[in-house]
C-alpha positions in Angstrom: -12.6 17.5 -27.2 -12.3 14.1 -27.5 -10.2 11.7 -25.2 -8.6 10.2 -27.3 -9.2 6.6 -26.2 -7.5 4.8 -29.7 -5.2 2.6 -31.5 -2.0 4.9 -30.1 -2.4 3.0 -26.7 -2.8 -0.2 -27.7 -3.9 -2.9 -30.2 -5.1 -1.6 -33.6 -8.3 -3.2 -33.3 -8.6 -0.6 -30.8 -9.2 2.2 -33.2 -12.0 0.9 -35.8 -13.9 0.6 -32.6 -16.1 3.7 -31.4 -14.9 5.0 -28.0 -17.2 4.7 -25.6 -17.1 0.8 -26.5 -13.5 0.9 -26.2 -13.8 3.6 -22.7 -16.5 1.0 -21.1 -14.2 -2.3 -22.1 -11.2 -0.9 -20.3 -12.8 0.3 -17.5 -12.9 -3.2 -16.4 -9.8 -4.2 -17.5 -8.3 -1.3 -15.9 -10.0 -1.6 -12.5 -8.6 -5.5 -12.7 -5.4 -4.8 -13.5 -4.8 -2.4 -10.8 -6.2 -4.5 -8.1 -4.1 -7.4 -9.3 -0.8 -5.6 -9.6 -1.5 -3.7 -6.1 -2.1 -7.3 -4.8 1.3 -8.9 -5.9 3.3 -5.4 -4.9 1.7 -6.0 -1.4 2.1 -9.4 -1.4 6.3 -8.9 -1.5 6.0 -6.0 0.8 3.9 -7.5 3.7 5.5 -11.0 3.2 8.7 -9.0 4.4 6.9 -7.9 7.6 5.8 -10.9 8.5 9.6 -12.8 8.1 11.3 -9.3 9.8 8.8 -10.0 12.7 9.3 -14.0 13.0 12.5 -14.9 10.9 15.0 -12.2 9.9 15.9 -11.6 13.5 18.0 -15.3 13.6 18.6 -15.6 10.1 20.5 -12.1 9.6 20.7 -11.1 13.2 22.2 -14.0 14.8 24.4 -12.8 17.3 21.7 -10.4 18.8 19.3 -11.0 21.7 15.9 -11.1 21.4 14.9 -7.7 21.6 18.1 -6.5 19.5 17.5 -8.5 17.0 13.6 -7.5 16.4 14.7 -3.8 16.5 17.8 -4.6 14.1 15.2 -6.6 11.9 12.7 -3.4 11.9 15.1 -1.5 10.8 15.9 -3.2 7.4 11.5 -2.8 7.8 11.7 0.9 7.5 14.4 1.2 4.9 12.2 0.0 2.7 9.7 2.6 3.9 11.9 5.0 2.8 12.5 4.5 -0.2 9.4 4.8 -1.3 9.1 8.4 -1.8 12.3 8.3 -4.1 10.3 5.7 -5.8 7.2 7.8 -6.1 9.4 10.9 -7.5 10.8 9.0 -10.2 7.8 6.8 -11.3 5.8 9.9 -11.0 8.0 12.0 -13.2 7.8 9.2 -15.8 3.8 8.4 -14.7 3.7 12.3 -15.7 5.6 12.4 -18.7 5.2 9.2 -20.5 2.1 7.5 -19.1 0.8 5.4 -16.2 0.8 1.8 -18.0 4.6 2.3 -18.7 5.4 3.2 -15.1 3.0 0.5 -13.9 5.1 -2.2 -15.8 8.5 -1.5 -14.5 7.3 -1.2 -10.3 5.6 -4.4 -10.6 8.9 -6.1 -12.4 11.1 -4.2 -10.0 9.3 -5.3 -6.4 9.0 -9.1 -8.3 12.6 -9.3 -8.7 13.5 -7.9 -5.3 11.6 -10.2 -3.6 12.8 -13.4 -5.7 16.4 -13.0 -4.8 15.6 -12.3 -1.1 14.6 -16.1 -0.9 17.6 -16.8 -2.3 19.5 -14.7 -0.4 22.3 -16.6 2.3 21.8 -15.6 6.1 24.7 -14.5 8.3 25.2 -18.2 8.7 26.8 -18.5 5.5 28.0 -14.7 4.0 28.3 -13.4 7.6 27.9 -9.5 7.4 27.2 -9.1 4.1 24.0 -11.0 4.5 21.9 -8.0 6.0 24.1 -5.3 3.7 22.4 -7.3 0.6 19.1 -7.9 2.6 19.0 -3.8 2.6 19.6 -3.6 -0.6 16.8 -5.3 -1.7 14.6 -3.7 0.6 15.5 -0.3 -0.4 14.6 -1.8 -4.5 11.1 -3.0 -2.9 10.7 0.3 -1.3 11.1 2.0 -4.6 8.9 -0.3 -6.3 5.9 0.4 -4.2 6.6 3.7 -4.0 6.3 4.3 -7.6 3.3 1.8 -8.3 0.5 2.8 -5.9 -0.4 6.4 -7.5 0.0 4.6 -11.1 -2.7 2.0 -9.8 -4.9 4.1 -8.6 -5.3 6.6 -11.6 -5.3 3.6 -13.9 -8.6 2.9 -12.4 -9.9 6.3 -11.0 -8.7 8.0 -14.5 -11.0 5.4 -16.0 -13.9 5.6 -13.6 -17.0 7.8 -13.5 -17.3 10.8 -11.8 -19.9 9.4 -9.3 -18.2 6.7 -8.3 -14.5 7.6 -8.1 -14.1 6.6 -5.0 -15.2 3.5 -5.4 -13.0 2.4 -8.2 -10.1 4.5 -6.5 -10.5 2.0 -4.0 -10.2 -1.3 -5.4 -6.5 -1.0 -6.0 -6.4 -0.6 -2.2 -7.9 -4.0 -2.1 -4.4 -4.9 -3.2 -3.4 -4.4 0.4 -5.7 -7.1 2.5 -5.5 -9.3 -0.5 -1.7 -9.2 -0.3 -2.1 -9.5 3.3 -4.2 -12.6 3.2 -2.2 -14.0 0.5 1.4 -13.5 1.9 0.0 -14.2 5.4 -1.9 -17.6 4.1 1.7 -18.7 2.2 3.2 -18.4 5.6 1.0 -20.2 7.5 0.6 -23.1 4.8 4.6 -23.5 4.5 5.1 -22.9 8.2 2.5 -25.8 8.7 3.6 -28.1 6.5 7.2 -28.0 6.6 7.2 -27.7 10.7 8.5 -24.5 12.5 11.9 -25.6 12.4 12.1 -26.2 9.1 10.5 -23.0 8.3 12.9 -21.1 10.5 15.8 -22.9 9.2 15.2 -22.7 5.2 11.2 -22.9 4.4 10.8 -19.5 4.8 12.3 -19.1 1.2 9.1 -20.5 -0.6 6.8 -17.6 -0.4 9.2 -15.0 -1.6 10.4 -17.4 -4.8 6.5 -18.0 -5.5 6.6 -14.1 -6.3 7.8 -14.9 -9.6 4.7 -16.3 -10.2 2.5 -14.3 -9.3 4.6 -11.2 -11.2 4.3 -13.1 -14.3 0.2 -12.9 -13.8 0.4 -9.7 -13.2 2.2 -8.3 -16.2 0.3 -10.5 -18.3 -3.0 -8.8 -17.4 -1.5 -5.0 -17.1 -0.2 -5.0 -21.0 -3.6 -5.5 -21.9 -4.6 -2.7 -20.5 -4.8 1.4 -22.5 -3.8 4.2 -21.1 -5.7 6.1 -19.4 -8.4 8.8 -21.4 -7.0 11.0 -19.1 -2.9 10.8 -19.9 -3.5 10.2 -23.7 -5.4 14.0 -23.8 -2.7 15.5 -22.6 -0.2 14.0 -24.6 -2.4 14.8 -27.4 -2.6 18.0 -27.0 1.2 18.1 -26.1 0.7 19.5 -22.2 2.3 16.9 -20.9 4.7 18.5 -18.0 8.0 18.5 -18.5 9.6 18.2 -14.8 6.0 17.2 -13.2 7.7 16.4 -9.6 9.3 20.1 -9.1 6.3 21.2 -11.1 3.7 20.3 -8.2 6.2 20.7 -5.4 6.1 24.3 -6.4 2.6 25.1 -7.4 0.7 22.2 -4.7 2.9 22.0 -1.9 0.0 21.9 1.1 -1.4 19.3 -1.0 1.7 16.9 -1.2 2.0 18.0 2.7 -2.0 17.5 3.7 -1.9 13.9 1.7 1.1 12.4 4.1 -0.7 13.8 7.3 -3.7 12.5 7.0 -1.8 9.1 6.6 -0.6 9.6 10.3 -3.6 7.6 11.5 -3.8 5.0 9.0 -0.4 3.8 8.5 1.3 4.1 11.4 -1.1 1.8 13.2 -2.0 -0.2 10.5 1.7 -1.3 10.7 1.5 -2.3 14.3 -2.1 -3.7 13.6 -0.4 -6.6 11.3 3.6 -6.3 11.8 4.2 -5.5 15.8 1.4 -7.4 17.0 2.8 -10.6 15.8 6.4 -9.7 17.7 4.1 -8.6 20.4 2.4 -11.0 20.9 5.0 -14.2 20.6 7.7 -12.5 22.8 5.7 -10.3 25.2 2.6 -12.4 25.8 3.4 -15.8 25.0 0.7 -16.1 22.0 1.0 -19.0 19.8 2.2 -17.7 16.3 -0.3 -19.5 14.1 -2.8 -18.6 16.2 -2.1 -14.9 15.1 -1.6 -15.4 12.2 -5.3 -16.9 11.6 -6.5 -14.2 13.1 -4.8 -11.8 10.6 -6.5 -14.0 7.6 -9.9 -13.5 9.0 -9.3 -9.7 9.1 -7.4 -9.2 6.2 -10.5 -11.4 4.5 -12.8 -9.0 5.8 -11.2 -6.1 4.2 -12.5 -7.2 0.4 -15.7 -6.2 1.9 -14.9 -3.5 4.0 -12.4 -1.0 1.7 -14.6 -1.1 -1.3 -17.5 -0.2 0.9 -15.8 2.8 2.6 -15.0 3.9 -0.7 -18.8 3.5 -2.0 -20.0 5.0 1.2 -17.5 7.9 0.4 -19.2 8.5 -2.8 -22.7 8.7 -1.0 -21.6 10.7 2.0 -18.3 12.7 1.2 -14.3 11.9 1.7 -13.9 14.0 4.2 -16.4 12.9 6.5 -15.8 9.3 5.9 -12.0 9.5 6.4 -12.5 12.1 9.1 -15.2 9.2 11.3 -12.5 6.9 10.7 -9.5 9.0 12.1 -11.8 9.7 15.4 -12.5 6.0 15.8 -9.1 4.8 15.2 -8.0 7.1 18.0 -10.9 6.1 20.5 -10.1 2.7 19.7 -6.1 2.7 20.9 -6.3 1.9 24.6 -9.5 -1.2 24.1 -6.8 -2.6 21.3 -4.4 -3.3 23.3 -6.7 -4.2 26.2 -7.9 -6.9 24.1 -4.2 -8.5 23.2 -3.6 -8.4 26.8 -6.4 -10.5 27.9 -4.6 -13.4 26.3 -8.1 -14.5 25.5 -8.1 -16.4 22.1 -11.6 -14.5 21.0 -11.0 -11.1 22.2 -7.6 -10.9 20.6 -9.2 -11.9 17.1 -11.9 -9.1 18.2 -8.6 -7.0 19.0 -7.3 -7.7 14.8 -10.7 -7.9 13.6 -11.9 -4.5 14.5 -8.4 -2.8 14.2 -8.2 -3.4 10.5 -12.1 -2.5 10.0 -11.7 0.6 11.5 -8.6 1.0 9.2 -10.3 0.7 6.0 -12.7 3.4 7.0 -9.9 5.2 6.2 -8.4 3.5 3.9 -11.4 3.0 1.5 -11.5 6.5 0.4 -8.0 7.6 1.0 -6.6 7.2 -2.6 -9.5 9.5 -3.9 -9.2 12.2 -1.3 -5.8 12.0 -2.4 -5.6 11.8 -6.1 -8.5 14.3 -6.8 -6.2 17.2 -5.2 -3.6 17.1 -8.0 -4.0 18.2 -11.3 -4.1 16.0 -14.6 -0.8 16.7 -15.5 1.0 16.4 -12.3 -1.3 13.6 -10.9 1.0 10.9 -10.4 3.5 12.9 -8.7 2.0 14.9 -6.4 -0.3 12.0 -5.2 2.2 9.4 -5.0 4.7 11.9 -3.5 1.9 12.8 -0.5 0.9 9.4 -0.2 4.9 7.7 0.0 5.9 10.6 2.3 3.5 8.7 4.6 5.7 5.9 4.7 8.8 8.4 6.1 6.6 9.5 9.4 4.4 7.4 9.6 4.5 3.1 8.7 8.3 2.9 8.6 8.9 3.8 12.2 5.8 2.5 14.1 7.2 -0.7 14.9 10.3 0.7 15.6 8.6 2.8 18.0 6.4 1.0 19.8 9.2 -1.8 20.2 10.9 0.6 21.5 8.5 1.8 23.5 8.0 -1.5 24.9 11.6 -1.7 25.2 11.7 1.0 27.7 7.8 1.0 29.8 7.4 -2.9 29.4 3.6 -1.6 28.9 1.5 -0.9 26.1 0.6 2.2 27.3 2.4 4.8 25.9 1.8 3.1 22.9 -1.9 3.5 22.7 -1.2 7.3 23.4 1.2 6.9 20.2 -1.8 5.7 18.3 -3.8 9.0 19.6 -1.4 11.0 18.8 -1.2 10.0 14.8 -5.1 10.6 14.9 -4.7 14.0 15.9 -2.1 14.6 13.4 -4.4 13.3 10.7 -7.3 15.2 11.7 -5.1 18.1 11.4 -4.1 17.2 8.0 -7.7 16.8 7.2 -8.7 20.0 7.9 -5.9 21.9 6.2 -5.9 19.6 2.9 -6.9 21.5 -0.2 -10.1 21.5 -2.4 -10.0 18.7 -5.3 -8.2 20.2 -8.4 -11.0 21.5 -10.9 -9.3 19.3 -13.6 -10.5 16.2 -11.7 -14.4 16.9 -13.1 -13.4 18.3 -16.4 -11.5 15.3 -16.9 -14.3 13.0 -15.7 -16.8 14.7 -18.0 -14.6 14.4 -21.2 -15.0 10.7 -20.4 -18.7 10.5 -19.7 -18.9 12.2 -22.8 -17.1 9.6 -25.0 -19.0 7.0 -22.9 -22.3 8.0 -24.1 -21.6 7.6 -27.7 
């Protein structure tokens, strides 16, 4: 049975050409265009952390304290956390039913025009209280553009990929996260530095959420290009394509959707006070300079181009499980040295602190959209796994910082939460243990393609 790869799904030059020529051309292209479209999604989403931990406090929240404001600030953080799962069930029903390229384009338009109008959005200054009403708004619309674009980006690649290295091309859309990082983080710190702090503060700010329109405009260019995916175009083919794919694998995989979200316990949660609290941590509790934190965050987020595709490689070599399962432990062992680290004040042991906290992430991290993906089945892919992976964002990223300020709120220590940070890990492991088998379709799938490939 052939997959199909033709002229339906894209240019007609497409179909006088045989198809594993076709199959090996968009592998690239495929693999390329996820990673660039994860980057600019994450680019929007982490460039809002970074202005909820340093700027939207004063901007929206002006008549707040300190502390008030950051918690008020947060919370506009975690709407947009979410929403992401109402993003993934209605990008995955239309992932599911009409393909993963067309679902791809509208999240990456949807996040880009969120994020533009936030940097032309008036503070309380100017609007008063409807500032932070419309400042929600558009972070619920980012929330639902992630949500639906991360299981589309990684089946655009992993749908393409070969069976023995899935989770190494599952994995380079992740690279979208410390690529977004660095690159939101470095647009900060270069407008922060050369318009002055108080300039930043007071308008500034604005530039890195405007240049989002660039950067969107890159990455639709390179995602049209792209087929869908062997994988999709079979099923429509041969008219399987599920008709209400959400309620389809809520009934039929429902550990599945549950496992994938738990296992995220460990990996988002702290990897949201790994690059979000520690910079309101570390101004307002320890007195840290704010650059200073901020270069630290490049040099980690840098390291991840190296460190998720590798996890993901190694994954392939040595198993998910036990990869993702090393990383849960170490996170978990690691809670109480991390925060030792910050509160040395020492300028080399807190970029030890970031460093290491963000390696020991992407163990995770690496392999995490395979584990995830492979559990579903062809036809309900995109739901299930971007359903599991979004619910994540509920119980897990969206409220860390909310926690662990409040936390901090209440102990004045970091204490309780490291224990927080243990806690998620033995969630996760948990999850782990309890998560399903990957779904038999994942091989058949993968050896349709091989099959086409060695024409």
């Amino acid at each position: 049975m052939s997959t199909n790869v033709n002229a339906s799904d894209g240019p007609d030059t497409a179909g006088r050409r045989d198809p594993g020529t076709v199959a090996r051309s968009q592998r690239t292209k495929a693999a390329v265009a996820s990673t660039i479209g994860t980057t600019i999604e994450w680019y929007d989403f982490f460039l809002y952390g970074t202005a909820a931990a340093l700027v939207f406090p004063h901007v929206f929240f002006p008549n707040s304290s300190n502390l008030a404001g950051t918690l008020a600030s947060f919370s506009t953080y975690f709407v947009g956390f979410a929403a992401r799962p109402v993003g993934a069930a209605i990008f995955g029903h239309y992932g599911d039913r009409i393909g993963r390229k067309a679902a791809l384009i509208a999240t990456l338009s949807l996040m880009g025009v969120a994020t533009a109008l936030m940097g032309v959005l008036p503070g309380y200054d100017t609007i008063g209280p409807l500032a932070p009403v419309l400042l929600v708004v558009l972070r619920i619309v980012q929330g639902i553009g992630v949500g639906g674009e991360w299981g589309g980006s990684v089946l655009m690649s992993m749908e393409w990929g070969s069976a023995r290295r899935r989770g190494f091309m599952a994995s380079l859309p992740q690279l979208g996260v410390p690529i977004g990082l660095l690159l939101s983080t470095l647009a900060v710190r270069v407008v922060s530095g050369v318009a002055g702090q108080e300039a930043f503060d007071a308008w500034a700010w604005r530039i890195p959420f405007l240049i989002s329109v660039v950067l969107v405009g890159i990455g639709l260019y390179v995602r049209l290009a792209v087929l869908e995916t062997p994988h999709f175009a079979r099923l429509r083919k041969e008219n399987t394509v599920v008709k209400r794919p959400v309620l389809e694998v809520l009934r039929t995989q429902p550990r599945a959707v549950a496992t994938s979200a738990l296992i995220r316990m460990a990996e988002q949660a702290p990897f949201y006070l790994f690059i979000t609290f520690v910079l309101a941590y570390g101004t307002e509790e320890l007195g840290l300079n704010r650059n200073d934190l901020l270069n630290d965050t490049l040099i980690a987020a840098a390291i991840g181009f190296i460190s998720v595709p590798l996890f993901g490689y190694l994954s392939d070599v040595f198993g998910r499980r036990r990869v993702y399962g090393t990383g849960i432990v170490l996170v978990g062992l690691f809670a109480f040295p991390y925060y030792a680290l910050l509160n040395s004040r020492q300028n080399g042991l807190i970029l030890l602190a970031i460093v290491l906290s963000l390696v020991l992430h992407d163990i995770m991290y690496g392999p995490q959209a395979a584990l995830i993906a492979e559990t579903f089945g062809t036809g309900v892919r995109y739901s299930g796994a971007g359903l599991g992976y979004q619910l994540a964002s509920v119980i897990a990223g969206g409220p860390a910082p909310l926690i662990a300020t409040a936390i901090l709120a209440a102990t004045g220590e970091s204490t309780w939460i490291s224990l927080y940070i243990i806690g998620c890990a033995v969630v996760s492991l948990i999850g782990l243990l309890l998560m399903p088998k990957p779904h038999a379709s994942v091989e058949a799938d993968a050896e349709e393609l091989e099959r086409d490939l060695a024409r």
